[in-house]
Backbone as a printed PyTorch tensor [residue, N CA C, xyz], in Angstrom:
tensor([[[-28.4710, -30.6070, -31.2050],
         [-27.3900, -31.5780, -31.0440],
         [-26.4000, -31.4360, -32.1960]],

        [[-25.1770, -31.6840, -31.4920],
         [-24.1220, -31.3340, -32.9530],
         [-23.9780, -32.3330, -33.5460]],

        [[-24.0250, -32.7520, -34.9790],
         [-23.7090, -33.8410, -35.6180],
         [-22.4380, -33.5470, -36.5740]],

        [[-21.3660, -34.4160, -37.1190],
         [-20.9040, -34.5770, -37.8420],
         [-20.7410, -35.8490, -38.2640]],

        [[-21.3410, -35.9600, -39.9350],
         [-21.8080, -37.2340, -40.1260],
         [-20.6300, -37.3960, -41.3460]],

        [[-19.7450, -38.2100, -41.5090],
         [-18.8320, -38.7170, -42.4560],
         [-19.2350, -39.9750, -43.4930]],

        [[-19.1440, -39.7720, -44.9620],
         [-19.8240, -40.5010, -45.5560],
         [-18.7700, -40.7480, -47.0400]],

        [[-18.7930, -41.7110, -47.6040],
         [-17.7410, -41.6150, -49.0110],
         [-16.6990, -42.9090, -48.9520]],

        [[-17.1580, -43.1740, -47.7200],
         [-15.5760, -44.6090, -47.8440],
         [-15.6910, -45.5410, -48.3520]],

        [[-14.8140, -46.1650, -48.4830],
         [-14.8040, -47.4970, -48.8930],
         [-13.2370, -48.7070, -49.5610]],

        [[-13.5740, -49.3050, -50.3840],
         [-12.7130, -49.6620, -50.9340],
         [-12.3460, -49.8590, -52.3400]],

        [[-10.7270, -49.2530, -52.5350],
         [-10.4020, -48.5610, -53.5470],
         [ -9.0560, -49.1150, -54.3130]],

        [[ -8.6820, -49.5610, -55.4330],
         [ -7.5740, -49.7180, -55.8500],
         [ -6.2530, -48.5330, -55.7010]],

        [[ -5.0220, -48.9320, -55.4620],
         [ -4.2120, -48.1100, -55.6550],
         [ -4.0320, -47.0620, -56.9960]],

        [[ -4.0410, -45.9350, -56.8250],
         [ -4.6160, -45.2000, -57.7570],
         [ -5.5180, -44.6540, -58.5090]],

        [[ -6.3670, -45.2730, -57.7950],
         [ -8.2060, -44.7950, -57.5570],
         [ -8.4980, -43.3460, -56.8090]],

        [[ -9.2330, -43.1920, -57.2110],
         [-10.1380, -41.6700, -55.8640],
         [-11.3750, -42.2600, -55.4140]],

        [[-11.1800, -41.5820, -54.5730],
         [-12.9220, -41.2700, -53.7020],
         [-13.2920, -39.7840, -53.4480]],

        [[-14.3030, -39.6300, -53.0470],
         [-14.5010, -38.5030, -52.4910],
         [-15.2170, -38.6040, -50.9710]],

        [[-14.9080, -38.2910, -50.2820],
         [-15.2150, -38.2920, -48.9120],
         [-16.2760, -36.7860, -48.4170]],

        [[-17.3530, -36.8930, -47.8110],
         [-18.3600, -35.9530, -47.6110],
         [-18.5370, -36.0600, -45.7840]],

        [[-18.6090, -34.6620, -45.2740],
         [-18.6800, -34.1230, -44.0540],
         [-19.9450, -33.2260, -43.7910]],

        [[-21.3130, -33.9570, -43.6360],
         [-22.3020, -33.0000, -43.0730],
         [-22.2580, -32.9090, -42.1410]],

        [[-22.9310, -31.4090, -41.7880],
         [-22.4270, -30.6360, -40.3640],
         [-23.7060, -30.6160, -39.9000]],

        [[-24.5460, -30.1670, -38.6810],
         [-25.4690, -30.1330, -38.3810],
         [-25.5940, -29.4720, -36.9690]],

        [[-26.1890, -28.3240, -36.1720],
         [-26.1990, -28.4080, -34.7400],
         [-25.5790, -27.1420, -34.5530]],

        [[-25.0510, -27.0710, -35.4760],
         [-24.1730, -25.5140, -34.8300],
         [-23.9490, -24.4330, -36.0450]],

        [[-23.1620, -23.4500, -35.9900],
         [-23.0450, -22.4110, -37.2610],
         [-21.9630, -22.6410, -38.1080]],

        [[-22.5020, -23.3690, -39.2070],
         [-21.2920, -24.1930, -39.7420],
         [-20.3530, -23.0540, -40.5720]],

        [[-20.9840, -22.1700, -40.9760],
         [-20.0540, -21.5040, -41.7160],
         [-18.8910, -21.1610, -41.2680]],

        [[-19.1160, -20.5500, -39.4880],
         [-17.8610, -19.7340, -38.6140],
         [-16.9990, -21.0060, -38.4390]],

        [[-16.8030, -22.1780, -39.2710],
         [-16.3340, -23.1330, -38.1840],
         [-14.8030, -23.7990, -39.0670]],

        [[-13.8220, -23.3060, -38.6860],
         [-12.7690, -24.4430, -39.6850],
         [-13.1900, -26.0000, -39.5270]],

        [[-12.8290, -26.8080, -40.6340],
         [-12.9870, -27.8990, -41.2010],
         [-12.2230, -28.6840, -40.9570]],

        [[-11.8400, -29.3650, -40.7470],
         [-10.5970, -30.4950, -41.1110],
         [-10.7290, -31.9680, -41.2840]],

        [[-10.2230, -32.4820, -42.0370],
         [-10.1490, -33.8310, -41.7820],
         [ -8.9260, -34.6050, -41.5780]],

        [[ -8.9850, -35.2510, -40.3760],
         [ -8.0950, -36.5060, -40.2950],
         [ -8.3120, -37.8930, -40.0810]],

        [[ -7.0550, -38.3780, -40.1810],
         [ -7.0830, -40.2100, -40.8410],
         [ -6.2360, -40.6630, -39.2850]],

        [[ -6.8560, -42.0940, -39.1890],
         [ -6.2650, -42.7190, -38.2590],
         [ -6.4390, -44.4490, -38.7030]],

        [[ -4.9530, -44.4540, -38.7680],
         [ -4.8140, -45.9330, -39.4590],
         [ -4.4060, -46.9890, -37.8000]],

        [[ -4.8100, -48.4550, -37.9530],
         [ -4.4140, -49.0040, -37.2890],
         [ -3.2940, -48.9890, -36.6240]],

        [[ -3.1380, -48.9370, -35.0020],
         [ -1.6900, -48.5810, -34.8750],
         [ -1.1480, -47.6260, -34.3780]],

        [[ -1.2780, -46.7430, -35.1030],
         [ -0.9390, -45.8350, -35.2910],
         [ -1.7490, -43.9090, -34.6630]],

        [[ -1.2150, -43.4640, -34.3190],
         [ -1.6700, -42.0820, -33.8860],
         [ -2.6400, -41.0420, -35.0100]],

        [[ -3.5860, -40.6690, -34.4480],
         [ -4.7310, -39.8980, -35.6620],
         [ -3.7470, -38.7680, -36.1460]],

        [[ -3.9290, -38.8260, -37.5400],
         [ -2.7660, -37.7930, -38.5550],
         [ -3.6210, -36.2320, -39.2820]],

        [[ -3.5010, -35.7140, -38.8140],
         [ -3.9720, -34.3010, -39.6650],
         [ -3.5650, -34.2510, -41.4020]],

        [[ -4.8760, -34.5860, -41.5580],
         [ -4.9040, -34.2390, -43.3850],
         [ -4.7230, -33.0920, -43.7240]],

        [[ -6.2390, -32.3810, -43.4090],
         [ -6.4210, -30.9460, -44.3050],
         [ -7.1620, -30.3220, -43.7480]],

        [[ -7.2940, -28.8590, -43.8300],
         [ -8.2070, -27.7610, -43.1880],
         [ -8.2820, -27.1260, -44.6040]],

        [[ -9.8190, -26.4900, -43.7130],
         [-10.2760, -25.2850, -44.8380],
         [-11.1240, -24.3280, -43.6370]],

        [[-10.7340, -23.6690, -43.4860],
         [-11.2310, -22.2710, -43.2220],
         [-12.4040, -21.5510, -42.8410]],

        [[-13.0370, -20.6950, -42.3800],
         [-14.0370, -20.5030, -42.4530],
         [-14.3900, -19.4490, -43.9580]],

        [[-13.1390, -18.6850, -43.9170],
         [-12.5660, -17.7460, -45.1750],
         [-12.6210, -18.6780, -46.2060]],

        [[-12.8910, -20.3300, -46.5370],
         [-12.3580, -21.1510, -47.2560],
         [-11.2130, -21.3760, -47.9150]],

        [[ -9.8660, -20.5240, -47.2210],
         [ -8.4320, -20.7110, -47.0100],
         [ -7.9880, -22.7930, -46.7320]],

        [[ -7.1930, -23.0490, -47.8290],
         [ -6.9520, -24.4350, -47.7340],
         [ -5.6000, -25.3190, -46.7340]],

        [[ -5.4060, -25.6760, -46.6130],
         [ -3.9180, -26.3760, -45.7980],
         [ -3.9360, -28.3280, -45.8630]],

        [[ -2.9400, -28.2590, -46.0670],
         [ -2.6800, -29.8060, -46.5180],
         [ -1.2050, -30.6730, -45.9200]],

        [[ -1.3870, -31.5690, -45.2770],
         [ -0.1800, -32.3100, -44.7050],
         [  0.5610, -32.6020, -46.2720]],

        [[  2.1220, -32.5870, -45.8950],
         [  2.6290, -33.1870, -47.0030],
         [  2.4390, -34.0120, -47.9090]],

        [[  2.1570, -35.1790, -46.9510],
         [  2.0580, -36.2220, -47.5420],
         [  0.6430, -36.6220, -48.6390]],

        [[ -0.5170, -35.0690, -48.8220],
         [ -1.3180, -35.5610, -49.6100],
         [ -1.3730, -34.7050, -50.4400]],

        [[ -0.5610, -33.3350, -50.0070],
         [ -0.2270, -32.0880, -51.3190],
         [ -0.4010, -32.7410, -52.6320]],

        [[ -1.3720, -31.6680, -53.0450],
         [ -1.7190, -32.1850, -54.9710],
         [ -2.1090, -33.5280, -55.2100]],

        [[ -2.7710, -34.1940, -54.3060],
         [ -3.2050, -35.4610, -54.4050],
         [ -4.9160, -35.2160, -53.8070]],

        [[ -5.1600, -34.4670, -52.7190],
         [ -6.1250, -34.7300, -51.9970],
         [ -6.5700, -32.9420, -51.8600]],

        [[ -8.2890, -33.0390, -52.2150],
         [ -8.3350, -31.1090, -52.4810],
         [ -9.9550, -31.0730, -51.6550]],

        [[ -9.3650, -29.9890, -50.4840],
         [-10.7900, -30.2090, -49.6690],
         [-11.7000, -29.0700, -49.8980]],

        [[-12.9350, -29.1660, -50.0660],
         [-13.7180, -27.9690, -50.2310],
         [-14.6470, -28.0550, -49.1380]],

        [[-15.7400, -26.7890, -49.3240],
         [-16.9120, -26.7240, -48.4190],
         [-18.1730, -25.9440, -49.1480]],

        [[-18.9820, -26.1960, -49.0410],
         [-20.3720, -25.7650, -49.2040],
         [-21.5220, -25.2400, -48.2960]],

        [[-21.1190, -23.7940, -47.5310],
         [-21.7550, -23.4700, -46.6970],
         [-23.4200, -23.9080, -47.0420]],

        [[-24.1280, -23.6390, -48.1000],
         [-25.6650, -23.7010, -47.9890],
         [-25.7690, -24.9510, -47.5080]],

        [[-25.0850, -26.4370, -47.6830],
         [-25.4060, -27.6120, -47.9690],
         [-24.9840, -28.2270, -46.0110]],

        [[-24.1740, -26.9850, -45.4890],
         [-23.6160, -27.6430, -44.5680],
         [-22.3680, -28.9130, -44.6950]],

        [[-21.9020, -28.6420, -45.8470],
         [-20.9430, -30.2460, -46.0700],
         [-19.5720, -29.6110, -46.3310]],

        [[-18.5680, -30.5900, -45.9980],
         [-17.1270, -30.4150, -46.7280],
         [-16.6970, -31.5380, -47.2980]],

        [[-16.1200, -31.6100, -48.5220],
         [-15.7680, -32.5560, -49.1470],
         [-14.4450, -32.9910, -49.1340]],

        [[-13.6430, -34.0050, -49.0200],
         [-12.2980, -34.1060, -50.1090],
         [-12.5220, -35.2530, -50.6410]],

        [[-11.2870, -34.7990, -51.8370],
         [-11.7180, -35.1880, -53.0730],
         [-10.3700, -35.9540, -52.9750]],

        [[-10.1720, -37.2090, -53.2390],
         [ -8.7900, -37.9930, -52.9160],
         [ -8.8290, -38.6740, -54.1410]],

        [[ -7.1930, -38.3410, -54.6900],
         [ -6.9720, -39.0440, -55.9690],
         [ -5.6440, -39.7320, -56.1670]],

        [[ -4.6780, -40.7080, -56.9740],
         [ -4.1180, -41.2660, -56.7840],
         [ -3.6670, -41.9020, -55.3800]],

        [[ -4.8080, -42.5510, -54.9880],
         [ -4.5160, -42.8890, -53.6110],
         [ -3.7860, -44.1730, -53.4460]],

        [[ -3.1210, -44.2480, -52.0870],
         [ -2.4450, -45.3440, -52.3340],
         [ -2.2550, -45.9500, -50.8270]],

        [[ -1.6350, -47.7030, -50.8400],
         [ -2.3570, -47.9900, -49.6550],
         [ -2.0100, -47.8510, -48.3900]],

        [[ -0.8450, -46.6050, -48.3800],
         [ -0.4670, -45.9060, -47.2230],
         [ -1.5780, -44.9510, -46.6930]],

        [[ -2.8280, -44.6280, -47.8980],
         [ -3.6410, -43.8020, -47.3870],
         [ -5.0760, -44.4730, -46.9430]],

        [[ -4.6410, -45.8290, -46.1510],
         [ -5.7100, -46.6750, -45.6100],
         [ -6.1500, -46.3210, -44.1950]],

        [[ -7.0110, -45.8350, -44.0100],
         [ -7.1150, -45.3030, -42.6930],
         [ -8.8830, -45.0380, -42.0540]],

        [[ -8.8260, -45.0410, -41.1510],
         [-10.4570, -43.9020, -41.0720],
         [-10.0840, -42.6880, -40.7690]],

        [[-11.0800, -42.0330, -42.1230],
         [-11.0730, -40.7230, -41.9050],
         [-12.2820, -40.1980, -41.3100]],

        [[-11.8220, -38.7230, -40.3060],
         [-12.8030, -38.2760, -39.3830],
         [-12.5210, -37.1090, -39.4430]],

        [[-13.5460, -36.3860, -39.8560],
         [-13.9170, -34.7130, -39.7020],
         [-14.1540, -34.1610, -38.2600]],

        [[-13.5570, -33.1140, -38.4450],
         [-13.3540, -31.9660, -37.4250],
         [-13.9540, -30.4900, -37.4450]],

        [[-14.8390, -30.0510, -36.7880],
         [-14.9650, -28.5360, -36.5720],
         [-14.7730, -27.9770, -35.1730]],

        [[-14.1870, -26.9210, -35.4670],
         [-13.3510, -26.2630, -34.8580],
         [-13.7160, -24.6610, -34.5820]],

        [[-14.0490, -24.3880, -33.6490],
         [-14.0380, -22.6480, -33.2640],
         [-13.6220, -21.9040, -32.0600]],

        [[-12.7830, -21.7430, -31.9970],
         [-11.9450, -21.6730, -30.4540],
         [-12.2110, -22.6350, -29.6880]],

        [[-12.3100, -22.5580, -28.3430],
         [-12.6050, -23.5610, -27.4500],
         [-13.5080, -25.1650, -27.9900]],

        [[-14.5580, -24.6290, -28.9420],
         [-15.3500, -25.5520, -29.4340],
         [-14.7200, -26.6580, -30.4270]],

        [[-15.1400, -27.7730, -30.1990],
         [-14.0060, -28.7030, -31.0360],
         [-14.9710, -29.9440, -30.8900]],

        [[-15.2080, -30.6000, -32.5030],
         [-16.4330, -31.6270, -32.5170],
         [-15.7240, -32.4770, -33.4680]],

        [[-16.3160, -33.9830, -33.0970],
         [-15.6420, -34.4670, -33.9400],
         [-17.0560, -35.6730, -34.7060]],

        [[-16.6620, -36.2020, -35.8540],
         [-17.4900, -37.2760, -36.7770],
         [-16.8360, -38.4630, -35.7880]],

        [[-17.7110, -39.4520, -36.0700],
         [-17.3160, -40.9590, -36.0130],
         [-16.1860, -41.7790, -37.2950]],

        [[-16.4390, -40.9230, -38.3270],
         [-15.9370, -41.5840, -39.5160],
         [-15.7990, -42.0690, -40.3930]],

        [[-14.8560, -42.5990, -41.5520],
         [-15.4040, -43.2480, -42.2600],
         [-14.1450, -44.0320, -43.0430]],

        [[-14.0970, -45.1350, -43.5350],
         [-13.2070, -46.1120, -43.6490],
         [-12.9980, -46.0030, -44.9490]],

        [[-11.5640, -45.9070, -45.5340],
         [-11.0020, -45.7000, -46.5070],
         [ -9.6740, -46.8680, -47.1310]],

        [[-10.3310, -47.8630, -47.6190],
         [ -9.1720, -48.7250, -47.7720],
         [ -8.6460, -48.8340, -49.1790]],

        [[ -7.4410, -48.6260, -49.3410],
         [ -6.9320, -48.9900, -50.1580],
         [ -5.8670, -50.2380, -50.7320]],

        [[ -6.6450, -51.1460, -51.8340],
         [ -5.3080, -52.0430, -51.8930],
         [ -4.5370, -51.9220, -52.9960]],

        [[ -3.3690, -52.8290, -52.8080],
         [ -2.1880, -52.3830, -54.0960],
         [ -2.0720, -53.6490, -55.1610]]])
């Protein structure tokens, strides 16, 4: 069974970090791009960040040099690492793997920030 389990949220002052964690489970995590995105009330689910199977990085504007995603094939996990956050970046975030046709998603995990 494929799992993606999202873990790290919570609540955070403006200008605080978290780090947000993505275990993978069920399938071959290494071949698999990463991503995580946020979906705030309201509003339409937003593409954060990818990483690669190459561990090649990509980042929406809006979190460039703020938010840095990694991965740890042995561990099965991907991390990001979110810093000066702020409370536009209140949202649930939900991990993604990805391999052509194949496309899985986490349940999530809640990231609030106040100001």
């Amino acid at each position: 069974e494929v799992q993606l389990v999202e873990s790290g949220g919570g609540l955070v002052q403006a200008g605080g970090s978290l780090r947000l964690s993505c275990a993978a489970s069920g399938f071959t995590f290494d071949e698999y791009s990463i991503g995580w995105f946020r979906q705030a009330p309201g509003k339409e689910r937003e593409w954060v960040a990818t990483i690669t199977r190459i561990s090649s990085t990509h980042y929406a504007d809006s979190v460039l040099g703020r938010f840095v995603i990694s991965r740890d094939n042995a561990k099965n996990t991907v991390y990001l690492q979110m810093k000066d956050l702020l409370p536009a970046d209140t949202a649930v975030y939900l991990c993604n793997a990805r391999l052509g046709p194949r496309n899985y998603w986490g349940q999530g995990t809640q990231v609030t920030v106040s100001s």
